[in-house]
BADRENSE-87847 format. One record per residue (C-alpha): residue number from 1; residue in three letters; x, y, z. Coordinates in steps of 0.05 Angstrom, whole numbers. Example, Ala and Ser with C-alpha at 12.3 -4.5 7.8 and 13.67 -1.06 7.14 Angstrom:
2
<drenfi><n>1</n><res>ALA</res><X>246</X><Y>-90</Y><Z>156</Z></drenfi>
<drenfi><n>2</n><res>SER</res><X>273</X><Y>-21</Y><Z>143</Z></drenfi>
***
This chain:
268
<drenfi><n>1</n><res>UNK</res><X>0</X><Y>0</Y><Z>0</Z></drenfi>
<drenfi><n>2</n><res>UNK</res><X>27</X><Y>69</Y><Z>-12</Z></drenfi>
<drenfi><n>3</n><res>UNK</res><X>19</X><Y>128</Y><Z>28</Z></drenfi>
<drenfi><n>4</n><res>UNK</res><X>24</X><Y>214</Y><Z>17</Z></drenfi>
<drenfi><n>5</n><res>UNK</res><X>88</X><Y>227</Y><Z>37</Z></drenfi>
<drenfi><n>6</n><res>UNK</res><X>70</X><Y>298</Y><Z>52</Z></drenfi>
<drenfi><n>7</n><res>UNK</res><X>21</X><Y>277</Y><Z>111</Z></drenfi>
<drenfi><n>8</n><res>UNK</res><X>63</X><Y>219</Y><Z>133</Z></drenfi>
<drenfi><n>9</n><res>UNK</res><X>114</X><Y>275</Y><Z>143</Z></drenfi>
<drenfi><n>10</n><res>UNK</res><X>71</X><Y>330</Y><Z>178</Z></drenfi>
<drenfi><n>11</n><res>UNK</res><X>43</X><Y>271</Y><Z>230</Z></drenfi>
<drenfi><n>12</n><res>UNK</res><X>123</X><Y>269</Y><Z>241</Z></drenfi>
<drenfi><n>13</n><res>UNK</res><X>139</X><Y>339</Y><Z>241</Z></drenfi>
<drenfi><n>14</n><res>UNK</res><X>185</X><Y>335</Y><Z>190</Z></drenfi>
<drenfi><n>15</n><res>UNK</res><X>190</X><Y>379</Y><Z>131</Z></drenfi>
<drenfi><n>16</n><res>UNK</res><X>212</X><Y>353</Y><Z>62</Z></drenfi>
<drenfi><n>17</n><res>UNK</res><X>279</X><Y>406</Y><Z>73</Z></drenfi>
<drenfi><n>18</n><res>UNK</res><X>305</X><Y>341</Y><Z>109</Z></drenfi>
<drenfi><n>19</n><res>UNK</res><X>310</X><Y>303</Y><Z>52</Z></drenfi>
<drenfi><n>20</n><res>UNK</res><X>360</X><Y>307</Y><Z>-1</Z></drenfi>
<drenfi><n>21</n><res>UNK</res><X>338</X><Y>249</Y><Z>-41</Z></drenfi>
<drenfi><n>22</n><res>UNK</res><X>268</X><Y>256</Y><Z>-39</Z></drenfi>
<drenfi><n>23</n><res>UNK</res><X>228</X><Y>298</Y><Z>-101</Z></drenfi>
<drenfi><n>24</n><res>UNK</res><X>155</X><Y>293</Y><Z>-117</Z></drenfi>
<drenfi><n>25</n><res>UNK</res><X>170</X><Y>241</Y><Z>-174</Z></drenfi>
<drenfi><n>26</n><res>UNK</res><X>184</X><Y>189</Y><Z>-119</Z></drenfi>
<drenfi><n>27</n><res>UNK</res><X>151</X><Y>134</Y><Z>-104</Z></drenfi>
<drenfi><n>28</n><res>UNK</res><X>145</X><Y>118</Y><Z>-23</Z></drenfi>
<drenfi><n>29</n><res>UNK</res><X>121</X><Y>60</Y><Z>20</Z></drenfi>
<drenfi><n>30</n><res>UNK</res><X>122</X><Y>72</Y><Z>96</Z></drenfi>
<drenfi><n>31</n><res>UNK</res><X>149</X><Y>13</Y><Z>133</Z></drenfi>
<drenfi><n>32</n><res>UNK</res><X>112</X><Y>-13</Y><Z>191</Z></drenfi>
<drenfi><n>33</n><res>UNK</res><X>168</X><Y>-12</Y><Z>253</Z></drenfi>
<drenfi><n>34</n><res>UNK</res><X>170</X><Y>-37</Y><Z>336</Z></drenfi>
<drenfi><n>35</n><res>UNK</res><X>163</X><Y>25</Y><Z>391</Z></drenfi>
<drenfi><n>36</n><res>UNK</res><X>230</X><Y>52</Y><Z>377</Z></drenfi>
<drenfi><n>37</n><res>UNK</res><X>219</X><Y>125</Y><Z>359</Z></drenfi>
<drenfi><n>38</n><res>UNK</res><X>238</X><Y>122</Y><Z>294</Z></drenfi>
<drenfi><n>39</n><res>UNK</res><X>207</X><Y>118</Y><Z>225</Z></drenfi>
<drenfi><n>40</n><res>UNK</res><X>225</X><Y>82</Y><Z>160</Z></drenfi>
<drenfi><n>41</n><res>UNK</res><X>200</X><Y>100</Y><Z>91</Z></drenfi>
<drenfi><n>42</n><res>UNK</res><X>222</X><Y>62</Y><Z>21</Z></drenfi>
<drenfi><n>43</n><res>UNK</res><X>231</X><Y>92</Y><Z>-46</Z></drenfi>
<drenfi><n>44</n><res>UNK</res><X>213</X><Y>42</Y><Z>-101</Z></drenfi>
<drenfi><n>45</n><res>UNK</res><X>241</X><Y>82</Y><Z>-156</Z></drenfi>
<drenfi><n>46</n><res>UNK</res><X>313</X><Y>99</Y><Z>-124</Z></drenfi>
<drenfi><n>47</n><res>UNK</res><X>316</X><Y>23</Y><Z>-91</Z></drenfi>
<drenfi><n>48</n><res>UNK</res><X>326</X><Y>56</Y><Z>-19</Z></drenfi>
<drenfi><n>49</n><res>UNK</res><X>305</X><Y>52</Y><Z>45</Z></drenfi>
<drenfi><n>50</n><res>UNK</res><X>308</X><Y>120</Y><Z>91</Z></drenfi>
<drenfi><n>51</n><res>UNK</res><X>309</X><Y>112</Y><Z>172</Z></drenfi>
<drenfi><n>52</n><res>UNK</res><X>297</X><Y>179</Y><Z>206</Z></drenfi>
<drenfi><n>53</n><res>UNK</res><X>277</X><Y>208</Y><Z>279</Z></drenfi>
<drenfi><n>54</n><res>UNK</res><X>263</X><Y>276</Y><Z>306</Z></drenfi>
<drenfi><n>55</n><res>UNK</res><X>268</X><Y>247</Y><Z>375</Z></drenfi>
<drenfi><n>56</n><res>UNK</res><X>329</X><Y>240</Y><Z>427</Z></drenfi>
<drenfi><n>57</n><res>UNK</res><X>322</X><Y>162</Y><Z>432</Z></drenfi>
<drenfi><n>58</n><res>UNK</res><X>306</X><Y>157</Y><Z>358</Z></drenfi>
<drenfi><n>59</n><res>UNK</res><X>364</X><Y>203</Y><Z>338</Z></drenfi>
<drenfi><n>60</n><res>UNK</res><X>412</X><Y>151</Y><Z>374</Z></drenfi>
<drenfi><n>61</n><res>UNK</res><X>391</X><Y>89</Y><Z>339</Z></drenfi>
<drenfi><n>62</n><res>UNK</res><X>408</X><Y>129</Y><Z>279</Z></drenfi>
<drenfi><n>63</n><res>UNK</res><X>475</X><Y>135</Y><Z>291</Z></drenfi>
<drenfi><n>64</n><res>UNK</res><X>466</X><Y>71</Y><Z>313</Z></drenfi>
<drenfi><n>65</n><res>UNK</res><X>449</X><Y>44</Y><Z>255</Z></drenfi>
<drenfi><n>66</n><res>UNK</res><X>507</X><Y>84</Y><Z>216</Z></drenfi>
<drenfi><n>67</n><res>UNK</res><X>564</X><Y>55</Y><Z>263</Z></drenfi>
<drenfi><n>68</n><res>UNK</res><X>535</X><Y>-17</Y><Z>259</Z></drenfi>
<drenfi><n>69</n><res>UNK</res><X>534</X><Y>-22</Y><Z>184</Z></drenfi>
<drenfi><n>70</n><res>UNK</res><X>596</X><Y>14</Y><Z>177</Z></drenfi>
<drenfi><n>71</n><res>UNK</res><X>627</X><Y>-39</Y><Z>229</Z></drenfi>
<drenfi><n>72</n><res>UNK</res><X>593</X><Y>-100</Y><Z>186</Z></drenfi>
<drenfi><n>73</n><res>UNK</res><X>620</X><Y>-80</Y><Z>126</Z></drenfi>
<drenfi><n>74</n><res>UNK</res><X>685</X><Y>-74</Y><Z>142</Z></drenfi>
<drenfi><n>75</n><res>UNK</res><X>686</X><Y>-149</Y><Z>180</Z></drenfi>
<drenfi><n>76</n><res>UNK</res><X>652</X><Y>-181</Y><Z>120</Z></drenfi>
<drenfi><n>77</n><res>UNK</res><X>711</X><Y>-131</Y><Z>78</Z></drenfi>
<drenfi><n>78</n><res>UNK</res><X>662</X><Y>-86</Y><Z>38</Z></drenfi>
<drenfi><n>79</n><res>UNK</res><X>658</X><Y>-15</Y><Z>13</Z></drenfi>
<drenfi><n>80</n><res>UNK</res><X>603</X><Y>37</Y><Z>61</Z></drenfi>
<drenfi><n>81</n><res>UNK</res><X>593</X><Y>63</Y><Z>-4</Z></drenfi>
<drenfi><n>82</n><res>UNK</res><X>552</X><Y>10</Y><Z>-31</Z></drenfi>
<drenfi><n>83</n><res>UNK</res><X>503</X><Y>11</Y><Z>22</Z></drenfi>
<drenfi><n>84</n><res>UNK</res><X>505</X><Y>74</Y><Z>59</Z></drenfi>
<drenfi><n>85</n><res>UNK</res><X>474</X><Y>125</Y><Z>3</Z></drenfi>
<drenfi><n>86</n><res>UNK</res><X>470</X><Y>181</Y><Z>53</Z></drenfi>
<drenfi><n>87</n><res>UNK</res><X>472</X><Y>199</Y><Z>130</Z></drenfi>
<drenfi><n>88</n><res>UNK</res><X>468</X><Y>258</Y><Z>173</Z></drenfi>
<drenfi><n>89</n><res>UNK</res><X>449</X><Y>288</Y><Z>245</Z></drenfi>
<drenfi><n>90</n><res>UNK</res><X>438</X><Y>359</Y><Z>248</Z></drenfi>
<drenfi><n>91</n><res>UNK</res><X>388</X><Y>407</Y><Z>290</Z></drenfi>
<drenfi><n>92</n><res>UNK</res><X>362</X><Y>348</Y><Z>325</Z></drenfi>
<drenfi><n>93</n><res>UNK</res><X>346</X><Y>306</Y><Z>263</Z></drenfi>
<drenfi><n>94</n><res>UNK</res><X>383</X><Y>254</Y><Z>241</Z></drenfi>
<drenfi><n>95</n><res>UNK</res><X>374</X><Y>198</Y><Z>175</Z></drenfi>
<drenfi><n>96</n><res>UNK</res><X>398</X><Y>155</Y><Z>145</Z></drenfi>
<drenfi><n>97</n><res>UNK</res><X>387</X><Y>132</Y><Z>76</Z></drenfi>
<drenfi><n>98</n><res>UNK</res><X>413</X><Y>49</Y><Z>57</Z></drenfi>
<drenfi><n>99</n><res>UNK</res><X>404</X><Y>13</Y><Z>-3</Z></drenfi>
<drenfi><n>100</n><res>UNK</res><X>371</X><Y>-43</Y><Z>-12</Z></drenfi>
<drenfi><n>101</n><res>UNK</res><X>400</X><Y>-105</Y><Z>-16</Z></drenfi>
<drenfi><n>102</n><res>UNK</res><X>374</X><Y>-161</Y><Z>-52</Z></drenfi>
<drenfi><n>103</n><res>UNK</res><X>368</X><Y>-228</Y><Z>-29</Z></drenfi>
<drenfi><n>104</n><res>UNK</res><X>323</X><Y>-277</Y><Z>7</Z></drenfi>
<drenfi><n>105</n><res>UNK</res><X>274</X><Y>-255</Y><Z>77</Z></drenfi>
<drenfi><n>106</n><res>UNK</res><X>264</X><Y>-311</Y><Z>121</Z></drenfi>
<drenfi><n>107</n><res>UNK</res><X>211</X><Y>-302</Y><Z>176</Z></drenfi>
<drenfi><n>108</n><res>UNK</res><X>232</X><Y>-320</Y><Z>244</Z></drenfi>
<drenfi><n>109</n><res>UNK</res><X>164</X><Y>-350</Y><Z>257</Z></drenfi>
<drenfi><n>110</n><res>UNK</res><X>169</X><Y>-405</Y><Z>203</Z></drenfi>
<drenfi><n>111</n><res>UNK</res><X>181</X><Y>-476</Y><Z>236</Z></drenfi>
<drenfi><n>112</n><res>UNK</res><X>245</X><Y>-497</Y><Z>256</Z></drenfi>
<drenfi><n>113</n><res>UNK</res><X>256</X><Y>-550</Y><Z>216</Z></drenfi>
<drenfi><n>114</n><res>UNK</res><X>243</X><Y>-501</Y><Z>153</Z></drenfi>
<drenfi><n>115</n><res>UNK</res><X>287</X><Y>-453</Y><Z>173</Z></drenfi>
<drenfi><n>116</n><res>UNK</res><X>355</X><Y>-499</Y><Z>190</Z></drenfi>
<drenfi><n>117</n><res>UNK</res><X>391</X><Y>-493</Y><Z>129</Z></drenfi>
<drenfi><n>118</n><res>UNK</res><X>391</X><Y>-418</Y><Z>138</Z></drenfi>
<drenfi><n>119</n><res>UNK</res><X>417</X><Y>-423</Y><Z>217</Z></drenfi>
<drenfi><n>120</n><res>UNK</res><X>476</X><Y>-478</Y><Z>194</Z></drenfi>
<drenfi><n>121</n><res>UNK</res><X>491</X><Y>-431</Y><Z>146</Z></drenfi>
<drenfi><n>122</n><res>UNK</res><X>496</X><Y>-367</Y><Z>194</Z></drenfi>
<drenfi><n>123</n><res>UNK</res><X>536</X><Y>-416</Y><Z>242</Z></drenfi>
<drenfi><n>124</n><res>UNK</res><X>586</X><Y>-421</Y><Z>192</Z></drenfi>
<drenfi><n>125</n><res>UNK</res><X>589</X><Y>-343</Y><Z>162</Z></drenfi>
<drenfi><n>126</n><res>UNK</res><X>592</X><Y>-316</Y><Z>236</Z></drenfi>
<drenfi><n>127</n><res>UNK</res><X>648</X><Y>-365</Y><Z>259</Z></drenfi>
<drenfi><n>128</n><res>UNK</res><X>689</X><Y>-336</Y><Z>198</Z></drenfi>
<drenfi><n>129</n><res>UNK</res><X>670</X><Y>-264</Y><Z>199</Z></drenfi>
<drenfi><n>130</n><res>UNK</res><X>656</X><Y>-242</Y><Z>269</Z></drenfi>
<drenfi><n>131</n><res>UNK</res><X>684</X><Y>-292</Y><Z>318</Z></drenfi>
<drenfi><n>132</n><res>UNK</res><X>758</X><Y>-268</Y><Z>320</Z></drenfi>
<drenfi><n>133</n><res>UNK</res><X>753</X><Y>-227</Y><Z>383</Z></drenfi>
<drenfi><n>134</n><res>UNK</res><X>738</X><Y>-248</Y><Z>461</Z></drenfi>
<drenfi><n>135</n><res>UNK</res><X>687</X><Y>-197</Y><Z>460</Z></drenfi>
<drenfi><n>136</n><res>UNK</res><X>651</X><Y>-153</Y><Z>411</Z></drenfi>
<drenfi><n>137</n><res>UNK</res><X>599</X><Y>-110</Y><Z>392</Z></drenfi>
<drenfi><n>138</n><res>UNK</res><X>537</X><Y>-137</Y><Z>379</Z></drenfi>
<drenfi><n>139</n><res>UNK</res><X>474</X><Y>-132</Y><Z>345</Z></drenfi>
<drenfi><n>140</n><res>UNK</res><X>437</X><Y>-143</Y><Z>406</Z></drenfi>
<drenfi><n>141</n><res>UNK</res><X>365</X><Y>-176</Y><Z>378</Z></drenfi>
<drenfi><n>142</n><res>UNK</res><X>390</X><Y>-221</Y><Z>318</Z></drenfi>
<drenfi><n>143</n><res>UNK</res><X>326</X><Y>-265</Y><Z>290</Z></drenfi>
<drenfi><n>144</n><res>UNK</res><X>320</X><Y>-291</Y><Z>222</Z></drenfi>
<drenfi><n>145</n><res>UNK</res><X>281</X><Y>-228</Y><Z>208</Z></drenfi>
<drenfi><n>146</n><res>UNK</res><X>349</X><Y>-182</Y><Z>210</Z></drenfi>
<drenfi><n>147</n><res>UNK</res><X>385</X><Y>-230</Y><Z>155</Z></drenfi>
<drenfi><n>148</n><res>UNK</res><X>384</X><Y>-226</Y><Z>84</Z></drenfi>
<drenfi><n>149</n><res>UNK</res><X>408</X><Y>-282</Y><Z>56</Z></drenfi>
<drenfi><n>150</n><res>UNK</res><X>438</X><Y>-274</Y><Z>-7</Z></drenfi>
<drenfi><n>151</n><res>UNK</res><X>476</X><Y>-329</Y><Z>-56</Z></drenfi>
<drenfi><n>152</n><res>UNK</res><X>542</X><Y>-319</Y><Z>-24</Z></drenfi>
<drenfi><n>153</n><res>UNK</res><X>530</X><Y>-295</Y><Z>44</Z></drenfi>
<drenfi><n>154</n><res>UNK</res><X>482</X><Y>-264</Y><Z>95</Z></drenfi>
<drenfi><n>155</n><res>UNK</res><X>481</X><Y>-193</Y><Z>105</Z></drenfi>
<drenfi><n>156</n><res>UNK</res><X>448</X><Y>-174</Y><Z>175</Z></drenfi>
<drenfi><n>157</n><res>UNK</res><X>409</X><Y>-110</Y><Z>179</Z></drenfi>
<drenfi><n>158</n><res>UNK</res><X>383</X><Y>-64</Y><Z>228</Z></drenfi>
<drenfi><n>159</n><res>UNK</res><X>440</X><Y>-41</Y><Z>272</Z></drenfi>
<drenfi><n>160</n><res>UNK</res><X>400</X><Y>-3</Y><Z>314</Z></drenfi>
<drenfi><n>161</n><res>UNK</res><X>423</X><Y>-28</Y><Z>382</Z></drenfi>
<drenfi><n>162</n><res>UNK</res><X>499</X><Y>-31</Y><Z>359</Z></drenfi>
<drenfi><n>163</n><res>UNK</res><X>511</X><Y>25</Y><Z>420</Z></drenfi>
<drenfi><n>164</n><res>UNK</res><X>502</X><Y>-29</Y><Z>466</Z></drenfi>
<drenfi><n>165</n><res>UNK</res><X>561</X><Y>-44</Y><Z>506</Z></drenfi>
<drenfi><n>166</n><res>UNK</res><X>601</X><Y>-100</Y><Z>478</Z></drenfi>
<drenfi><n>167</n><res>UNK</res><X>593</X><Y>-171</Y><Z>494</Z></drenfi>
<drenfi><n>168</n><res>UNK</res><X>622</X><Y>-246</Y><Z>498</Z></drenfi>
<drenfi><n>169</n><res>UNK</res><X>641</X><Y>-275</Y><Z>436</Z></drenfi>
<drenfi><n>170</n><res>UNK</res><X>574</X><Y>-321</Y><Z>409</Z></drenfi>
<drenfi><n>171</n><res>UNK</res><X>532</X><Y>-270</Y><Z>438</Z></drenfi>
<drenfi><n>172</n><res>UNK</res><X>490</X><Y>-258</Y><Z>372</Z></drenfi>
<drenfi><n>173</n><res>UNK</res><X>495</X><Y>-331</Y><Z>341</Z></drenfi>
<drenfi><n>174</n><res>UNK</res><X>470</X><Y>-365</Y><Z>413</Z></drenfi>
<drenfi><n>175</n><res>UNK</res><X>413</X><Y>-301</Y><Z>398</Z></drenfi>
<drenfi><n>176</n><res>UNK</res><X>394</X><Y>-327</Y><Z>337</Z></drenfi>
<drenfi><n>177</n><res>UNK</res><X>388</X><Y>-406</Y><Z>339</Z></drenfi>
<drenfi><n>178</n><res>UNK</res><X>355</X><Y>-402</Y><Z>407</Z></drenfi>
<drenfi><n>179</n><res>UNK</res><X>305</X><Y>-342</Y><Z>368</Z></drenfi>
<drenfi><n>180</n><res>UNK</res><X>294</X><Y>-394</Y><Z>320</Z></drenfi>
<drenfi><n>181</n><res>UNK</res><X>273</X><Y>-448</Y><Z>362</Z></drenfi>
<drenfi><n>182</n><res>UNK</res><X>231</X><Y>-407</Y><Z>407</Z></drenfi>
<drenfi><n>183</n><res>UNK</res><X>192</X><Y>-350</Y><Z>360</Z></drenfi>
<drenfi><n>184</n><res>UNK</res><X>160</X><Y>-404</Y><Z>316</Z></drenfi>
<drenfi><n>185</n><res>UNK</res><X>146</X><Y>-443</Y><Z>398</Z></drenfi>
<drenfi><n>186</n><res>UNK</res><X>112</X><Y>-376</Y><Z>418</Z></drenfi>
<drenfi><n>187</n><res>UNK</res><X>70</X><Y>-372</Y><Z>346</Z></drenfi>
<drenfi><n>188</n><res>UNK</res><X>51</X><Y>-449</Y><Z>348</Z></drenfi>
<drenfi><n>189</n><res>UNK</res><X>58</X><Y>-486</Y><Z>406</Z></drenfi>
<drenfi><n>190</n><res>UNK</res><X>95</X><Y>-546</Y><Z>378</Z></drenfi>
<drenfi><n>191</n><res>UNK</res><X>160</X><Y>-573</Y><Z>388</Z></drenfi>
<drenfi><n>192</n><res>UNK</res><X>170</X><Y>-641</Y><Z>355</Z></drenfi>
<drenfi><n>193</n><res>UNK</res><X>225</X><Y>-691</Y><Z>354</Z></drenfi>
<drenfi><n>194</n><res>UNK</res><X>246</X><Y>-672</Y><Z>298</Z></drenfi>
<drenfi><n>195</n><res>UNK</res><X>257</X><Y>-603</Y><Z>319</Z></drenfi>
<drenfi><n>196</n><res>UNK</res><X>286</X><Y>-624</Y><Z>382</Z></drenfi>
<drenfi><n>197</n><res>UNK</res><X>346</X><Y>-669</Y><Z>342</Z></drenfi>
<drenfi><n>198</n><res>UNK</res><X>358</X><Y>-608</Y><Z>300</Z></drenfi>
<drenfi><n>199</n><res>UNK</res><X>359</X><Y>-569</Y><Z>360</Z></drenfi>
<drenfi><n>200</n><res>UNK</res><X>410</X><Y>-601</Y><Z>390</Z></drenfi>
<drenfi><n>201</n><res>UNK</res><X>457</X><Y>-614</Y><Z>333</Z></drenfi>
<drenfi><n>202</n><res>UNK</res><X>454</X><Y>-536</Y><Z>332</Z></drenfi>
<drenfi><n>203</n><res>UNK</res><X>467</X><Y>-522</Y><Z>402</Z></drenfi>
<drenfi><n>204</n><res>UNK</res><X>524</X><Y>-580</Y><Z>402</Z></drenfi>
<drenfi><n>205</n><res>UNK</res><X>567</X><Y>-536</Y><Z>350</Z></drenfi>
<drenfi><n>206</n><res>UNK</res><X>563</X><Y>-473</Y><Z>397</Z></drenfi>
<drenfi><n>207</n><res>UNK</res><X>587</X><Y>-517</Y><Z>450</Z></drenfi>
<drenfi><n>208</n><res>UNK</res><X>640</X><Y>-550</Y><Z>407</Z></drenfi>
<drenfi><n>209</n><res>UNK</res><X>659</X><Y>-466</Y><Z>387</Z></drenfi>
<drenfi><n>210</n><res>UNK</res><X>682</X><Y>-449</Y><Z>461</Z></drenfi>
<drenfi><n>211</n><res>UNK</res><X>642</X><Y>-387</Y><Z>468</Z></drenfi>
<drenfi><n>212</n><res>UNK</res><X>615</X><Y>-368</Y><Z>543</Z></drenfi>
<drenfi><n>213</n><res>UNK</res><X>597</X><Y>-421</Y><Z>578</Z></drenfi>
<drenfi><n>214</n><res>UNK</res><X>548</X><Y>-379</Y><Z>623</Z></drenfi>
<drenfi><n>215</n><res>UNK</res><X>507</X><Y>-361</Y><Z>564</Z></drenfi>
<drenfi><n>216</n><res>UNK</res><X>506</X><Y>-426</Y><Z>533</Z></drenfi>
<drenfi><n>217</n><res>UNK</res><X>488</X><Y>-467</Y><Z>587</Z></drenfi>
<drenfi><n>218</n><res>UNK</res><X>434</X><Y>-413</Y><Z>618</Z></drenfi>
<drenfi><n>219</n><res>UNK</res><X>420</X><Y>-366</Y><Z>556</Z></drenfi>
<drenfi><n>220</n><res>UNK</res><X>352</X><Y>-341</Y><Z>582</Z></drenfi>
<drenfi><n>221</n><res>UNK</res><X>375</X><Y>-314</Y><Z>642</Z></drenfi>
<drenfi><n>222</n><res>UNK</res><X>440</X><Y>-289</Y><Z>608</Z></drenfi>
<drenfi><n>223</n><res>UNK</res><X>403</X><Y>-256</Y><Z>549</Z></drenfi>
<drenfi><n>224</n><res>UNK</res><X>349</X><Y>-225</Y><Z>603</Z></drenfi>
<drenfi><n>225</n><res>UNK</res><X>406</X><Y>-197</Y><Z>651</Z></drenfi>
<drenfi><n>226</n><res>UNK</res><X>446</X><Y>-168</Y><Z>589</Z></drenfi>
<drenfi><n>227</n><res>UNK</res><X>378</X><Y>-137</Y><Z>560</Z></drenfi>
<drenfi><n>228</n><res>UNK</res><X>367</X><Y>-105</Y><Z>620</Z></drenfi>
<drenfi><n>229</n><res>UNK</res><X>424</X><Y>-79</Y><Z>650</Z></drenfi>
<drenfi><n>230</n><res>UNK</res><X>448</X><Y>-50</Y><Z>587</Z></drenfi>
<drenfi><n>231</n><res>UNK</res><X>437</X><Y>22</Y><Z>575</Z></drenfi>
<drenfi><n>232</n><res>UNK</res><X>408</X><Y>22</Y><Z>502</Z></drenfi>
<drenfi><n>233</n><res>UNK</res><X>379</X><Y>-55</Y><Z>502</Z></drenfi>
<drenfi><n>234</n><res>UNK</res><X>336</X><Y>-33</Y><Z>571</Z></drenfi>
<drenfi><n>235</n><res>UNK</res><X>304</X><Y>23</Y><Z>528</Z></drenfi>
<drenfi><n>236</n><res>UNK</res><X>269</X><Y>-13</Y><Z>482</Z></drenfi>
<drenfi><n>237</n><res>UNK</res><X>255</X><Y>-71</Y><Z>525</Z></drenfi>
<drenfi><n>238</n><res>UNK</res><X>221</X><Y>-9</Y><Z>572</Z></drenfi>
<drenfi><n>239</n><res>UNK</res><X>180</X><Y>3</Y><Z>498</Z></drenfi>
<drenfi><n>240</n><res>UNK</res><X>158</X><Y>-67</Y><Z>488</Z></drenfi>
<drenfi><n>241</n><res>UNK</res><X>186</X><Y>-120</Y><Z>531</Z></drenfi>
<drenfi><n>242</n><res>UNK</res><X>161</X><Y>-167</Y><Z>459</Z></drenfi>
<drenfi><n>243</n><res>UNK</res><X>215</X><Y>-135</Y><Z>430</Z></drenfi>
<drenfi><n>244</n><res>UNK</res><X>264</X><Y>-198</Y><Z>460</Z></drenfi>
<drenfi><n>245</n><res>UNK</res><X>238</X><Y>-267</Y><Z>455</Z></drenfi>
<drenfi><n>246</n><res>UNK</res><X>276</X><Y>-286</Y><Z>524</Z></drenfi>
<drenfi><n>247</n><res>UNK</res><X>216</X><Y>-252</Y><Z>558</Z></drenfi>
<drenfi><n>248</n><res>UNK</res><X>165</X><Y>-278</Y><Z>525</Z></drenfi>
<drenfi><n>249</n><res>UNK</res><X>180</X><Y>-353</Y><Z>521</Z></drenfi>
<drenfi><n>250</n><res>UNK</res><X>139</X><Y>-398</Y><Z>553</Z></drenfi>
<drenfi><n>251</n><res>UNK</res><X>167</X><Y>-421</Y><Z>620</Z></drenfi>
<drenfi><n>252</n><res>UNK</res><X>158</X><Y>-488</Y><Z>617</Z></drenfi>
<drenfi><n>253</n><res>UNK</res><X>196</X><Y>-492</Y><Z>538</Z></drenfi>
<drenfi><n>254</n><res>UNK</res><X>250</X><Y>-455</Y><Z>567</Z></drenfi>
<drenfi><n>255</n><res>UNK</res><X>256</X><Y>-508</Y><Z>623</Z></drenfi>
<drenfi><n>256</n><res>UNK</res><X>249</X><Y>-562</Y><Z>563</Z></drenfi>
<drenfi><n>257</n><res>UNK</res><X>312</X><Y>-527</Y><Z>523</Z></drenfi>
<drenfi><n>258</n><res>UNK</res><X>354</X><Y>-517</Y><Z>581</Z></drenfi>
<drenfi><n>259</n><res>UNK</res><X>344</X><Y>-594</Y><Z>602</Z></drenfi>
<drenfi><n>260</n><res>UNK</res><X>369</X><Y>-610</Y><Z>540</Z></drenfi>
<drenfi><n>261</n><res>UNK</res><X>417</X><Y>-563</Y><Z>538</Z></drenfi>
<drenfi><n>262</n><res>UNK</res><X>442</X><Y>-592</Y><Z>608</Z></drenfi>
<drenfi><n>263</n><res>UNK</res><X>441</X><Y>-663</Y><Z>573</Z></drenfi>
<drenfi><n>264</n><res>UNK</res><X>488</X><Y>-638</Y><Z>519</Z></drenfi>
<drenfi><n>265</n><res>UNK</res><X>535</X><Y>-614</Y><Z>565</Z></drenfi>
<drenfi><n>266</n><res>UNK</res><X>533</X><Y>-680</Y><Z>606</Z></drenfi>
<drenfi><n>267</n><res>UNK</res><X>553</X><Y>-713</Y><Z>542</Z></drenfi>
<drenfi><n>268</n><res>UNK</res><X>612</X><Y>-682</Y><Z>530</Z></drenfi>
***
């Protein structure tokens, strides 16, 4: 569905001086976002997406977003140029315009089973691009739904909680295998035997990779106490505690994963 621009912008109270890129010949989509204080339109004609916030918190995950791509592209040893198109903060206002990359979205909520080749996959890309340090920055709520996967490898988007302080090494992959397990638990209520073999072939390489031990052998209560003593994470989980699947997992699947979790361990 498209929408006026012009309105979209008033409602924001934004003026189309902000915008370098944007002319009336333009073609724009707004993008549906979480609580975060920020907005997201998309220019079908220019291929470009354009994140922008008139608001202190929204501002930072801005320049969020700017450092966190930056950072990406240099691990995975790639030119800003090709993605950032344009960026700026000024006079409380801040944007930043990225093109789109082309690829495949997977949603988080799928079953597990559908989405494994896509996880063994990230296992691999993240152990040779971003586990060469004891700790790192992260990108602090990596599901599916932040990957695009494209023939050669992933590219993760949405940096918008790379101010978060840094964190063990694994922090992101653990993240994103345990998101896959548990989002599509949350939608559906099942958990087969299938997906329970699967699950722990997955979580028996992260064990096999060294990373923290804490946060592999208790992840929910690691992931909770990181989300909410951290300065930027404990925003948005203030916004919409949804936001991060560690609080809204059922109790009794989380006891189910960490018993086999526990069993894993014991096996080693």
């Amino acid at each position: 569905m498209k929408y006026n621009l012009i309105k979209f912008l008033k409602n924001k109270f934004l003026t189309l001086n902000n915008f370098s890129l944007i002319d009336k010949s333009n073609n724009f989509k707004i993008i549906k976002t979480h609580k975060n204080n920020t907005a997201v339109v998309y220019c079908s004609k220019k291929k470009f997406y354009r994140k922008f916030s008139k608001t202190k918190s929204g501002i930072e995950k801005i320049i969020s977003e700017f450092n966190g791509v930056n950072w990406f592209i240099r691990k995975i040893k790639k030119k800003n140029k090709e993605i950032i198109l344009d960026y700026k903060v000024k006079n409380n206002f801040a944007f930043i315009d990225l093109r789109e990359i082309k690829g495949k979205k997977i949603k988080s909520w799928d079953p597990f089973k559908k989405n494994k080749k896509y996880l063994f996959k990230m296992i691999k890309f993240y152990n040779h691009y971003l586990a060469n340090e004891k700790k790192s920055h992260i990108h602090g709520d990596l599901t599916l739904d932040n990957i695009i996967f494209q023939n050669r490898n992933p590219y993760i988007i949405d940096w918008e909680f790379f101010g978060a302080s840094k964190s063990v090494k694994g922090y992101d992959l653990a993240y994103l295998i345990l998101s896959a397990v548990c989002l599509p638990y949350i939608s559906n209520k099942k958990f087969s035997k299938e997906d329970e073999k699967l699950f722990r072939k997955l979580w028996s390489l992260l064990l096999k990779s060294k990373f923290n031990k804490a946060m592999l052998l208790n992840p929910f209560i690691f992931f909770r106490k990181k989300i909410k003593k951290d300065r930027i994470l404990s925003k948005s989980y203030r916004l919409s505690k949804s936001k991060f699947f560690p609080f809204i997992t059922d109790k009794q699947f989380q006891k189910k994963l960490l018993k086999i979790i526990n069993s894993l361990n014991n096996e080693k």
